[in-house]
C-alpha positions in Angstrom: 39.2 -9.1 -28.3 35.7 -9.3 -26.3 34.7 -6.2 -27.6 35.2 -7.2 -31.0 33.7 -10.3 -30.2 30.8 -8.2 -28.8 30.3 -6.1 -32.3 30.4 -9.0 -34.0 27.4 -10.6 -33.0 25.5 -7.6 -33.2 23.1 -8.0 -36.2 23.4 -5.7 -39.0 21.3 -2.8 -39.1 19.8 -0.7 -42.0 19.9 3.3 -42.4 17.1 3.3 -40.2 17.9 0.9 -37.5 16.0 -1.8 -38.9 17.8 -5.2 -38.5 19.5 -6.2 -42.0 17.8 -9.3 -42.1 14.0 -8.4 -41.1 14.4 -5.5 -44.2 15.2 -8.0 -47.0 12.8 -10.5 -45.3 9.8 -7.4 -45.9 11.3 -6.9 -49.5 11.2 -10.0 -50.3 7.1 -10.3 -49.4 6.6 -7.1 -51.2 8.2 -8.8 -54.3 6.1 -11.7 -54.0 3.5 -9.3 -53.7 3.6 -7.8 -56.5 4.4 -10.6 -58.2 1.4 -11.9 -57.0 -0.7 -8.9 -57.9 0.7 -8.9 -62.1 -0.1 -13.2 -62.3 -3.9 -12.6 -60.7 -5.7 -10.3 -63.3 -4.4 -13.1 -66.5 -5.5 -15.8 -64.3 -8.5 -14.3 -63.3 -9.3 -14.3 -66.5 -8.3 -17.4 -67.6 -10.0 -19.0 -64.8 -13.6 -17.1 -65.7 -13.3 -17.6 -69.3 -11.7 -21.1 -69.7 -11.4 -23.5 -66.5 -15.3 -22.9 -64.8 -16.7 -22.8 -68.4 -14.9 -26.1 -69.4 -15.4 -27.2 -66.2 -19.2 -26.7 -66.2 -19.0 -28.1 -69.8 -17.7 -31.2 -68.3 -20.2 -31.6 -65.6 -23.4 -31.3 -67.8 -21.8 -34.2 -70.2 -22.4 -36.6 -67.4 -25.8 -35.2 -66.3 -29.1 -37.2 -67.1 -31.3 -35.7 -65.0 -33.5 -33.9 -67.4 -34.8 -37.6 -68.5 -35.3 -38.6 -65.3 -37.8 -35.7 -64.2 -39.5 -37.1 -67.6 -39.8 -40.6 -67.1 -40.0 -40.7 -63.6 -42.3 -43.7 -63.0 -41.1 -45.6 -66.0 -37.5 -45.3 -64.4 -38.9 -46.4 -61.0 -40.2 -49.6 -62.3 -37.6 -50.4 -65.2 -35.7 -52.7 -63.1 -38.7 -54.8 -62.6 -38.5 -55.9 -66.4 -36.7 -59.1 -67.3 -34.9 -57.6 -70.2 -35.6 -60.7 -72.4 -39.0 -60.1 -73.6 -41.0 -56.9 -74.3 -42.7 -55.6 -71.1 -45.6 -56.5 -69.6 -48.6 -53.9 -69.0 -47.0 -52.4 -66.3 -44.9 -50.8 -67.6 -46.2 -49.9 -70.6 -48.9 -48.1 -68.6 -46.0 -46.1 -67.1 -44.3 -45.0 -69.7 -48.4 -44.0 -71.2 -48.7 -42.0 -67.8 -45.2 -40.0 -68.6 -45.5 -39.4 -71.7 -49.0 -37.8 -71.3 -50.0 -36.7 -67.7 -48.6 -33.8 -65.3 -49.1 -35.4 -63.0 -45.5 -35.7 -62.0 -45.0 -32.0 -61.6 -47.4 -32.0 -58.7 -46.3 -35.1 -56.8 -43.4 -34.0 -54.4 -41.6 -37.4 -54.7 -41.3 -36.9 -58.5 -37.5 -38.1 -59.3 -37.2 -41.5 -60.9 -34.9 -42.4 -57.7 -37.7 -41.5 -55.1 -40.6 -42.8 -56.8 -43.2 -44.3 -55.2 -44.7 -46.5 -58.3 -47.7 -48.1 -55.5 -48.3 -44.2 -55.4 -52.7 -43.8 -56.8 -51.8 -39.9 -57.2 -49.8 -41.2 -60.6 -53.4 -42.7 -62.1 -55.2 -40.1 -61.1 -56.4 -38.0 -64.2 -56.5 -34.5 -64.3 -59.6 -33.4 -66.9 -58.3 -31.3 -69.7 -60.9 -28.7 -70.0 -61.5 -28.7 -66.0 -62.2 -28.2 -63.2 -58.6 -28.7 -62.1 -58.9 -28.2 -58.8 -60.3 -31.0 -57.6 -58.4 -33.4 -59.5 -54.6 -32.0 -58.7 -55.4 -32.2 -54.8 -56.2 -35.7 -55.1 -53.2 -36.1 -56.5 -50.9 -33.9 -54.0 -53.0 -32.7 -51.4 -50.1 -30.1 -49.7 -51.4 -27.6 -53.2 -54.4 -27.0 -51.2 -52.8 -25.3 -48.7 -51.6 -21.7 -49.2 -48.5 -21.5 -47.8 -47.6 -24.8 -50.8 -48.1 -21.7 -53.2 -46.0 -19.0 -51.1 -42.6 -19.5 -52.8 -43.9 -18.9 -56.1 -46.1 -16.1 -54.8 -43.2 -14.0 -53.8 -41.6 -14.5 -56.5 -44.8 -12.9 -58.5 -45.2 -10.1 -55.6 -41.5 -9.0 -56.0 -41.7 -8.7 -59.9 -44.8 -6.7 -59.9 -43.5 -4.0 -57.3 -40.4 -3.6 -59.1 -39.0 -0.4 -60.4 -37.5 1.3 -63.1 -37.6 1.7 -66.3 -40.6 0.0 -68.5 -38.1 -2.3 -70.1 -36.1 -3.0 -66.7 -39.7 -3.9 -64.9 -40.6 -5.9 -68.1 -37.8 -7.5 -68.2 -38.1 -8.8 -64.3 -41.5 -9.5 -64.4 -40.2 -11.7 -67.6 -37.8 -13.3 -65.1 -40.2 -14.2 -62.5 -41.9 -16.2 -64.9 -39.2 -18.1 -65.5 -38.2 -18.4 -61.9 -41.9 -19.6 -60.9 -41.4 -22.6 -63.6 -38.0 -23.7 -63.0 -39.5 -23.4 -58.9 -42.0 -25.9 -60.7 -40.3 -27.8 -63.3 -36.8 -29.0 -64.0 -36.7 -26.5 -66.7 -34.8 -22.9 -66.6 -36.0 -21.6 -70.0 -39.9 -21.9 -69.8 -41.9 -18.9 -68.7 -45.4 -19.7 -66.3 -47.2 -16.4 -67.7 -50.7 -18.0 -66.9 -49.3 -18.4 -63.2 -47.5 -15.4 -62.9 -50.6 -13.2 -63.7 -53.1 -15.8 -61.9 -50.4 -15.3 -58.3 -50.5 -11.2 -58.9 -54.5 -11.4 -58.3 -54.4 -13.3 -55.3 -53.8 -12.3 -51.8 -51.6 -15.1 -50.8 -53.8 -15.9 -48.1 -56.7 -17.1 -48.8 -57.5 -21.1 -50.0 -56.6 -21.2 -53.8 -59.0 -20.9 -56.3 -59.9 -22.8 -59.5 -58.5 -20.3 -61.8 -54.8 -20.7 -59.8 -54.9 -24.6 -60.5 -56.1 -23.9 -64.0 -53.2 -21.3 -64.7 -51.1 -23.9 -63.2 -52.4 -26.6 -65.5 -51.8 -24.5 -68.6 -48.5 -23.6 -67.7 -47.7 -27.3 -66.6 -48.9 -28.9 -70.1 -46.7 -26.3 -71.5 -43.6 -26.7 -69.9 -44.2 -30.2 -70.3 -44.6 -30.2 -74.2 -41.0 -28.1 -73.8 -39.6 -30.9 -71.7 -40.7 -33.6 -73.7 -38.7 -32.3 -76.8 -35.8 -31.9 -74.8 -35.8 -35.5 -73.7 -36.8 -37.0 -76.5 -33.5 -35.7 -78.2 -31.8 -37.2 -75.4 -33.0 -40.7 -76.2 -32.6 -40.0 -79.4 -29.1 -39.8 -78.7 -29.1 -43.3 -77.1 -31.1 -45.1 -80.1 -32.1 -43.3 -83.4 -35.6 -42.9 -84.0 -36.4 -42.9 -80.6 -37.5 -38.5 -80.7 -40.0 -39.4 -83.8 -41.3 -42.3 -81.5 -41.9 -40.0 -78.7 -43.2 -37.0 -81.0 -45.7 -39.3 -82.6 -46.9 -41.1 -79.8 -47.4 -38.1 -77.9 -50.1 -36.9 -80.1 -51.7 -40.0 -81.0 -52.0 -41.2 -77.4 -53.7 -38.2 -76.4 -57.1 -39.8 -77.8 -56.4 -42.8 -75.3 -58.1 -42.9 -71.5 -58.1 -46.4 -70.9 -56.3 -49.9 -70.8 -54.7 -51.8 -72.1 -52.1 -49.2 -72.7 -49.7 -52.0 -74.2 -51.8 -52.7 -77.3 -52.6 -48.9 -77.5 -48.8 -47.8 -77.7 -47.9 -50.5 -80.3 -51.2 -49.6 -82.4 -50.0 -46.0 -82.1 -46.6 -46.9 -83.4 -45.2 -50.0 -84.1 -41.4 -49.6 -82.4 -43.3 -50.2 -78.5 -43.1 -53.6 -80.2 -39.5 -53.4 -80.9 -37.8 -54.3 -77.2 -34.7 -52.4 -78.5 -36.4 -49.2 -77.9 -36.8 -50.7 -74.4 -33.6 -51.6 -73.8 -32.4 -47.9 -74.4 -34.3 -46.6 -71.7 -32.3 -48.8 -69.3 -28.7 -46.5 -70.4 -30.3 -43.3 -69.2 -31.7 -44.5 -66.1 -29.2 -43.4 -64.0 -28.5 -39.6 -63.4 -25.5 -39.6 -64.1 -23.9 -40.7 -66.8 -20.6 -41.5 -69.2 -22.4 -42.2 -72.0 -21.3 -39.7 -74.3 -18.1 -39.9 -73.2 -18.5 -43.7 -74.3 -20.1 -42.5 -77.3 -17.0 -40.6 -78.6 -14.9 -44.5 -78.8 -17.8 -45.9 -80.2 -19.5 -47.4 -77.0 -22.1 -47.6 -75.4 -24.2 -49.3 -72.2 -25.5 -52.3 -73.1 -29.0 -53.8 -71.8 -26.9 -55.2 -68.7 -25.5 -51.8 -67.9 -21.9 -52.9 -69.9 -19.6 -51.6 -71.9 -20.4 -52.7 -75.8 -19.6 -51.6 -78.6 -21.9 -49.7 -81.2 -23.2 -51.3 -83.9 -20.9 -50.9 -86.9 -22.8 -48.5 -89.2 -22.6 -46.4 -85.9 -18.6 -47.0 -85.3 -17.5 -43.7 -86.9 -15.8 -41.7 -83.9 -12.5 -43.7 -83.4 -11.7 -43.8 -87.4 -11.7 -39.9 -87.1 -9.9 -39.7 -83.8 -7.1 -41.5 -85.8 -7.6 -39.7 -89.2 -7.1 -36.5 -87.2 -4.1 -37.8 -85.2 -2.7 -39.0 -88.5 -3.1 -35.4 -90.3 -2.1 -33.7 -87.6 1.2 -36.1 -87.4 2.0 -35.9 -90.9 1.2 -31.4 -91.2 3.7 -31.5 -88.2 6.3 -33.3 -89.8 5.4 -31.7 -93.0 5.6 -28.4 -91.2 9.1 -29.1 -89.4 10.5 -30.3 -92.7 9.8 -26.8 -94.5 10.9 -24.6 -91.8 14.3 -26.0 -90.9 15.3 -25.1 -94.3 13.4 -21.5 -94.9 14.9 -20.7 -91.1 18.5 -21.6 -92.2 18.5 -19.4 -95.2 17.0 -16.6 -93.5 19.7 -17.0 -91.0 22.4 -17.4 -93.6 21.6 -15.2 -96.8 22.7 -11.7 -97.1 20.6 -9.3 -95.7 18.6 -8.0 -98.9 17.9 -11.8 -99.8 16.8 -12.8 -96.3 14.3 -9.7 -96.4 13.4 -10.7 -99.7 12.2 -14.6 -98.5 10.9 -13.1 -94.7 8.3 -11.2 -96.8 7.5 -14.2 -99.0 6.8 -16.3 -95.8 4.9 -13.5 -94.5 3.2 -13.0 -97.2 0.3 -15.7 -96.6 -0.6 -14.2 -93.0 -1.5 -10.8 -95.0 -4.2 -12.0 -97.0 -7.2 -13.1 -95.6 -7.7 -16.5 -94.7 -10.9 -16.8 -97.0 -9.4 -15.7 -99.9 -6.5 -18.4 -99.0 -9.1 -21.1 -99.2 -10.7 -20.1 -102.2 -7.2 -20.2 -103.7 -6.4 -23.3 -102.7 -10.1 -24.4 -104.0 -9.3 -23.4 -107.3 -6.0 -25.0 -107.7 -6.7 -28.3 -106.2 -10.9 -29.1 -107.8 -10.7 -31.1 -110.5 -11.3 -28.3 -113.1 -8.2 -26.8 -111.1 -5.0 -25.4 -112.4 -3.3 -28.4 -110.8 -5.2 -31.1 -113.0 -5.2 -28.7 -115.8 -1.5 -28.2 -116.0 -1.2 -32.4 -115.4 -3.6 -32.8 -118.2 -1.3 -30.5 -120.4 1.4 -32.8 -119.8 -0.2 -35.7 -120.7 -2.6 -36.9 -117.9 -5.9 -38.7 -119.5 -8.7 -36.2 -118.9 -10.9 -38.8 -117.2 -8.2 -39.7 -115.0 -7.8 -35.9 -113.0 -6.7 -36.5 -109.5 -9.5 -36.0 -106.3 -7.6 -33.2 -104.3 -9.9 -31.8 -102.6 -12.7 -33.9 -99.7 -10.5 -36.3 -99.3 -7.8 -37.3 -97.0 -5.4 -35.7 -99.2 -7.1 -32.4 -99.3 -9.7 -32.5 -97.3 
C-alpha cells in the first residue's frame, strides 16, 4: 500500500524524462509563440499604415503653431486689447512688424508664448538692399558669434563631402538646404540655397561676414513669403477673406517705414477697420487647438474664447452629418430588404435556377464601376430612359422627375 502510495505521487514523466507537466507547459509557450509570430506581421502593418498615420493625422488637427511663429508679437500683446473696440496703435504696429519684418527669425525668444513685446530688437529695421550685418546683430547679438552659425554649418560641411552618385550627392546637398531652414524657420519644405552656398565658403571659424548675413536675409525674406501663405490660409480658415487681407496688405505695406501704422493698415485695406478680423486672431492664439474639430458641428471660438455657433450661411457641416447618416440608414435597410429575399431563393431554388440568379447578382461586380455610373447616369437625367418611359405613359414633359443631384440620386 506505501509503495503504491509512493508511485503515486511521483509526477508523470515524458519519453525523455521530462516531467509531464513542464512539457505541455513549454508547448504551450511555443504555441503562443507562434501564434504570436502569424498576428505581428498583419499588425505590423496595420499599425504603420493605419494607427501612427491616423494618429499623426489627429495630432496636426489640433496644432496652431505655424500661426504662432507668424504672429509672434501680435499674439504676445493680443490680450492687452479690450475686445470692444478696434485696437489701439499698439497693436496695430505689431501686427505691421509681423507681417513685414524678419526680424522674428533672428530673435531667440520668437514664439508668441515667450515674447518679450518691451523687446527694441522687434523695431529694429533691417535695410532691404543692405548692409545686413549690422542691423541683424542689433537685433540678436549671439549671430555675431561663430559658434551661433555652427549647427547650420555642419549641416552645409556634411552635404558638401558627401558621396555617391551625382544624383545621390545632389539630392543631399538638396536636403541640407532644407535642414538649414527648418534649423531656421518653423518651416520643413523651404530650401536656404543662398545660405547653404554662403556656409560652404566659409571656414566656420572666423567672425561672419556680410555676405553670410546677406544670404541669410535672402533666404529669411523667402521662407517668410512661404510662411506667410501658409498662415494666411490658416486665418482664412477662421474668417473668410482674411488670406486676401494678408496677401494684399503684404505688398502694399511694403512702401510703409513709419507711424502711424493704424491709419496705414486701414488705408491699405479697409477690413483693419473691421474689428471682426480682429476678433479672429484671438481663436488661433493658442497653440493648440479644437477648432476644426468645432468647425465640423458648426462652431466655433468666440471673441471670449467660447463655444458659439457659426453664423448661419456658414452652418452647413451638421445638415450633411445627418443627410449622410440618413442615406446611409435608409441604403442599409434598403440593402437588408433585397437580400433576405435574393439569399432565400438562392438557398431554396433548384440548382440550375439558383446558378442562374448567383450570376445575375454577380453580374454588377464584373463590370467596371465607371461604366456602372454612367449607366445609372443615363437612366436616371432627365433625358433618361426613366423619364422617357414615364413620359410614354403619360407624364407631362415639363414635369420629368430630378433623379439625379439630389437626395434621391445624388
Amino acid at each position: 500500500m506505501a509503495a503504491n502510495n509512493a508511485t503515486s505521487a511521483q509526477p508523470l514523466l515524458t519519453a525523455d524524462g521530462t516531467p509531464l507537466k513542464t512539457s505541455l507547459q513549454r508547448s504551450l509557450r511555443r504555441s503562443k509563440l507562434r501564434a504570436t509570430a502569424l498576428v505581428l506581421p498583419p499588425l505590423i502593418f496595420l499599425l504603420s499604415l493605419f494607427i501612427f498615420p491616423i494618429g499623426n493625422l489627429l495630432t496636426r488637427s489640433t496644432d496652431d503653431t505655424l500661426i504662432n511663429y507668424q504672429l509672434p508679437l501680435t499674439f504676445a500683446m493680443l490680450n492687452q486689447w479690450d475686445r470692444e473696440q478696434l485696437p489701439d496703435e499698439a497693436l496695430f504696429e505689431a501686427m505691421f512688424l509681423d507681417l513685414t519684418s524678419l526680424n522674428k527669425y533672428l530673435i531667440k525668444d520668437n514664439f508668441a508664448t515667450a515674447v518679450d513685446p518691451d523687446d527694441p530688437a522687434w523695431k529694429v529695421a533691417i535695410p532691404k538692399k543692405g548692409p545686413y550685418r549690422e542691423a541683424m546683430i542689433e537685433i540678436a547679438p549671439h549671430w555675431e558669434a561663430a559658434s551661433t552659425w555652427q549647427s547650420i554649418y555642419e549641416i552645409a560641411v556634411v552635404a558638401s563631402n558627401a558621396t555617391g552618385t551625382p544624383k545621390e550627392i545632389k539630392h543631399q546637398q538638396k536636403r541640407a538646404q532644407f535642414n538649414i531652414c527648418s534649423t531656421l524657420t518653423p518651416l520643413t519644405n523651404a530650401a536656404c540655397s543662398k545660405l547653404y552656398k554662403a556656409l560652404n565658403k566659409w571656414d566656420g571659424v572666423s567672425e561672419p561676414d556680410e555676405s553670410l548675413f546677406k544670404a541669410l536675409f535672402k533666404d529669411l525674406a523667402s521662407a517668410n513669403k512661404f510662411l506667410l501663405g501658409k498662415s494666411s490660409t490658416r486665418m482664412n480658415y477662421e474668417k473668410p477673406g482674411f488670406k486676401s487681407l494678408i496677401k494684399k496688405s503684404s505688398r502694399k505695406l511694403k512702401k510703409v517705414s513709419e507711424p502711424p501704422y493704424k491709419e496705414a493698415m486701414i488705408k491699405a485695406d479697409k477690413r483693419w477697420g473691421d474689428i471682426k478680423f480682429w476678433h479672429a486672431l484671438l481663436a488661433m492664439q493658442e497653440p493648440q487647438t479644437t477648432g476644426y474639430y468645432l468647425n465640423a458641428v458648426d462652431r466655433k471660438w468666440d471673441e471670449n474664447h467660447d463655444v458659439a455657433m457659426q453664423p448661419e450661411e456658414r452652418r452647413v457641416y451638421v445638415m450633411l452629418w445627418w443627410r449622410t447618416f440618413l442615406v446611409s440608414l435608409i441604403v442599409t435597410v434598403g440593402c437588408l430588404i433585397l437580400a433576405y429575399p435574393v439569399s432565400h431563393l438562392l438557398a431554396t431554388l433548384p440548382l440550375k435556377y439558383s446558378n442562374l440568379l448567383m450570376i445575375c447578382v454577380l453580374m454588377p461586380f464584373w463590370t467596371s464601376l465607371l461604366v456602372r455610373i454612367v449607366a445609372w447616369m443615363i437612366m436616371l437625367q432627365q433625358q433618361g430612359v426613366v423619364n422617357d418611359t414615364l413620359v410614354m405613359l403619360g407624364l407631362p414633359d415639363e414635369h420629368r422627375l430630378p433623379m439625379m443631384y439630389n437626395f434621391t440620386g445624388t
